[in-house]
Each structure stands twice: as C-alpha cells, then as structure tokens.
C-alpha positions as CSV (number, residue, x, y, z in Angstrom):
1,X,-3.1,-21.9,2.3
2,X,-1.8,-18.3,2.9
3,X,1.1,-16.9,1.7
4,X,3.7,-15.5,3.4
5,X,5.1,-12.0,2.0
6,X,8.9,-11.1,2.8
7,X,8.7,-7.3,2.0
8,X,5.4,-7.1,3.8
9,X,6.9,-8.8,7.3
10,X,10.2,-6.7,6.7
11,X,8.2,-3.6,6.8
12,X,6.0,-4.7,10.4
13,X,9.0,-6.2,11.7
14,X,10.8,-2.5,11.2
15,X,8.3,-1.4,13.2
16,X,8.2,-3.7,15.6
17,X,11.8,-3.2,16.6
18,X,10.6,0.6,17.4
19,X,8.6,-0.8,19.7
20,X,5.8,1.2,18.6
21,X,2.0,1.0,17.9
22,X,0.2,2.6,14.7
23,X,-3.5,2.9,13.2
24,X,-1.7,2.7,9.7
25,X,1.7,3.4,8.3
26,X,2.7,6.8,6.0
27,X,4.8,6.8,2.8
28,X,8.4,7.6,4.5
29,X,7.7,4.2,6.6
30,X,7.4,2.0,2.9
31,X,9.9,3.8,1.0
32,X,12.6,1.5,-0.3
33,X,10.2,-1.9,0.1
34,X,9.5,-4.1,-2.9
35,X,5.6,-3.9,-1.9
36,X,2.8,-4.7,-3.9
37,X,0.3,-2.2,-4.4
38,X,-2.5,-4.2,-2.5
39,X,0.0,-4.5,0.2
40,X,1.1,-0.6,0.4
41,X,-2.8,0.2,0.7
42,X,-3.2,-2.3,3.7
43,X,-0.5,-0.7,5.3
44,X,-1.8,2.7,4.5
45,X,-4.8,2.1,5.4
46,X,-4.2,-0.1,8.9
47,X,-6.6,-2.9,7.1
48,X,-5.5,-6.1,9.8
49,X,-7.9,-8.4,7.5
50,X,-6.0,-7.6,4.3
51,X,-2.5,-7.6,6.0
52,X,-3.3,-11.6,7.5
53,X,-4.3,-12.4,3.5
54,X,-1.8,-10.7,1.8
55,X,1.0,-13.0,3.8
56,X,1.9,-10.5,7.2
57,X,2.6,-12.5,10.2
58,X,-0.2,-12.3,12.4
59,X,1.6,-11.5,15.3
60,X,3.7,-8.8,13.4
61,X,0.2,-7.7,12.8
62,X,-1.2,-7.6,16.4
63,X,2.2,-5.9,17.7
64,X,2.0,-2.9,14.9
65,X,-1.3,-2.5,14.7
66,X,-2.8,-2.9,18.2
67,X,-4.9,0.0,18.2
68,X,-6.7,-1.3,15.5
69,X,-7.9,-4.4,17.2
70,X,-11.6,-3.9,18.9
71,X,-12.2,-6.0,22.0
C-alpha cells in the first residue's frame, strides 16, 4: 500500500489553486514545507513516478505536472 504524504499534497494542492501547469517546481515554491528530501527532489525535478510513490495524490500530480505526461 502507498502512503499518502500531507506536506507533499499541500505543496501540489498550492499549485493547483493557481491553476497552473509546471515541468518541476523551484525552491521559493517549497519554502516553509516540512518535505522530505526525496520528496523536495521529485518536486525539483518534475519526477511523476517518484511523486505517485512518495504519497502525492495522483490527480494532484496530473493537474501540476501535465506537461510532463507523454501521450
């Protein structure tokens, strides 16, 4: 079973409500979040495989991350 991560979701769902897409976050965007390293990196990084294991909602993921998803 996969966790779910609070912090992680907190961060996608701030970013969500901006209703805006992104290829991967910066620093000013996880400043203040109680985020593991692993889970910083993802978000760095725009890693949508790492994010769904590390506990992110998966449709927090598909609405932040869209232009990472290849069709």
């Amino acid at each position: 079973m996969i966790k779910t991560s609070y912090a992680l979701n907190k961060v996608l769902t701030a970013v969500a409500r901006q209703h805006a897409t992104k290829e991967k976050l910066v620093d000013e965007e996880l400043t203040g979040h109680s985020l593991s390293e692993a889970e910083r990196q993802a978000l760095k990084t725009g890693d949508i495989d790492a994010l769904y294991h590390l506990g992110a909602n998966p449709y927090l993921i598909r609405r932040v991350f869209r232009p990472n998803f290849k069709i």
